[in-house]
C-alpha positions as CSV (number, residue, x, y, z in Angstrom):
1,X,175.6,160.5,196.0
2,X,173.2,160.0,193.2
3,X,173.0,161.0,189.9
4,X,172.4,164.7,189.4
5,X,172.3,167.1,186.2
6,X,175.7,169.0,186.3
7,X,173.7,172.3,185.0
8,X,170.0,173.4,184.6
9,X,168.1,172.1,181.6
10,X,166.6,174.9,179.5
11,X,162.5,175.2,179.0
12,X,163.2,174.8,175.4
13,X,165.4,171.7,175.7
14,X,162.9,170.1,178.1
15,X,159.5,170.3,176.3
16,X,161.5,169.7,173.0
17,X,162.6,166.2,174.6
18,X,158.7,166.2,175.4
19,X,157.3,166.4,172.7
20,X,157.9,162.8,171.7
21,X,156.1,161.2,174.6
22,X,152.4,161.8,173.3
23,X,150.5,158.6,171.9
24,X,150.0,158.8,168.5
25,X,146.2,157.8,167.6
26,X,145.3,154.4,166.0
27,X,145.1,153.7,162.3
28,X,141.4,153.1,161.5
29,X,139.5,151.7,158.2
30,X,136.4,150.1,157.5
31,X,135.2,147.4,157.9
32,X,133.7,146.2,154.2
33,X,130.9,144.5,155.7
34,X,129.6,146.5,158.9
35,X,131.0,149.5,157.6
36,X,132.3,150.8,160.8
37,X,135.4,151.8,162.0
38,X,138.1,148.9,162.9
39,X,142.0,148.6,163.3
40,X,143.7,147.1,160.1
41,X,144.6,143.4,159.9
42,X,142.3,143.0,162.9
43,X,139.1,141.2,162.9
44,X,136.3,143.5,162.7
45,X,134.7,143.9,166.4
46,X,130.9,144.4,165.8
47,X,130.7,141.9,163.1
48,X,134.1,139.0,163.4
49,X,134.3,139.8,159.1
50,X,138.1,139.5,158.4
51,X,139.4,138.5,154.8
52,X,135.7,137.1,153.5
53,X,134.8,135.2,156.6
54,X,133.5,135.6,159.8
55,X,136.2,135.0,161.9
56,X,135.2,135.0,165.5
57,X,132.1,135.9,167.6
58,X,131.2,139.4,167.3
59,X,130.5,141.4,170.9
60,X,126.6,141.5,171.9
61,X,125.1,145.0,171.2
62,X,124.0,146.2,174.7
63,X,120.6,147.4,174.2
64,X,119.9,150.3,177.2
Protein backbone atom coordinates (compact mmCIF):
# COMPACT_ATOMS: atom_id res chain seq x y z
CA UNK A 1 0.00 0.00 0.00
CA UNK A 2 1.41 3.38 -0.83
CA UNK A 3 1.37 6.51 0.56
CA UNK A 4 -2.05 8.20 0.66
CA UNK A 5 -3.46 11.53 2.28
CA UNK A 6 -5.49 10.43 5.45
CA UNK A 7 -8.19 13.31 4.53
CA UNK A 8 -9.04 15.63 1.58
CA UNK A 9 -6.83 18.72 1.16
CA UNK A 10 -8.82 21.97 1.08
CA UNK A 11 -8.84 24.40 -2.24
CA UNK A 12 -7.53 27.02 -0.06
CA UNK A 13 -4.70 24.90 1.42
CA UNK A 14 -3.69 23.59 -2.02
CA UNK A 15 -3.30 26.81 -4.19
CA UNK A 16 -1.87 28.50 -0.92
CA UNK A 17 1.05 25.66 -1.02
CA UNK A 18 0.90 26.81 -4.88
CA UNK A 19 1.57 29.77 -4.81
CA UNK A 20 5.22 29.39 -4.19
CA UNK A 21 6.05 27.43 -7.23
CA UNK A 22 5.98 30.42 -9.85
CA UNK A 23 9.52 31.59 -11.22
CA UNK A 24 10.29 34.75 -10.07
CA UNK A 25 11.70 37.02 -13.10
CA UNK A 26 15.42 37.92 -13.40
CA UNK A 27 17.14 41.01 -11.99
CA UNK A 28 18.10 43.25 -14.93
CA UNK A 29 20.37 46.54 -15.22
CA UNK A 30 22.30 48.13 -17.76
CA UNK A 31 24.77 47.61 -19.30
CA UNK A 32 27.05 51.12 -19.05
CA UNK A 33 28.35 50.80 -22.38
CA UNK A 34 25.61 49.19 -24.82
CA UNK A 35 23.05 50.40 -22.72
CA UNK A 36 20.86 47.43 -22.91
CA UNK A 37 19.45 45.23 -20.62
CA UNK A 38 21.86 42.43 -18.87
CA UNK A 39 21.88 40.22 -15.73
CA UNK A 40 24.09 41.77 -12.83
CA UNK A 41 27.75 40.49 -12.26
CA UNK A 42 27.36 38.92 -15.74
CA UNK A 43 29.16 40.00 -18.80
CA UNK A 44 27.18 42.05 -20.89
CA UNK A 45 25.76 39.76 -23.99
CA UNK A 46 25.67 42.24 -26.98
CA UNK A 47 28.78 43.90 -26.21
CA UNK A 48 31.39 41.35 -23.56
CA UNK A 49 31.80 45.07 -21.36
CA UNK A 50 32.12 43.77 -17.75
CA UNK A 51 33.98 45.92 -14.98
CA UNK A 52 35.86 48.39 -17.80
CA UNK A 53 36.85 45.74 -20.21
CA UNK A 54 35.69 43.76 -22.77
CA UNK A 55 35.56 40.48 -21.45
CA UNK A 56 34.62 37.95 -23.95
CA UNK A 57 33.27 37.86 -27.60
CA UNK A 58 30.02 39.47 -27.91
CA UNK A 59 27.14 37.37 -30.04
CA UNK A 60 26.89 38.33 -33.88
CA UNK A 61 23.80 40.52 -34.57
CA UNK A 62 21.77 38.47 -37.07
CA UNK A 63 20.85 40.83 -39.71
CA UNK A 64 17.30 39.33 -41.46
Amino acid sequence: MGALPKRKLSKGRRNRRRSQDALPMPALSVCPKCKKAKRPHFACEYCGYYGGEVKTEAKAESSK
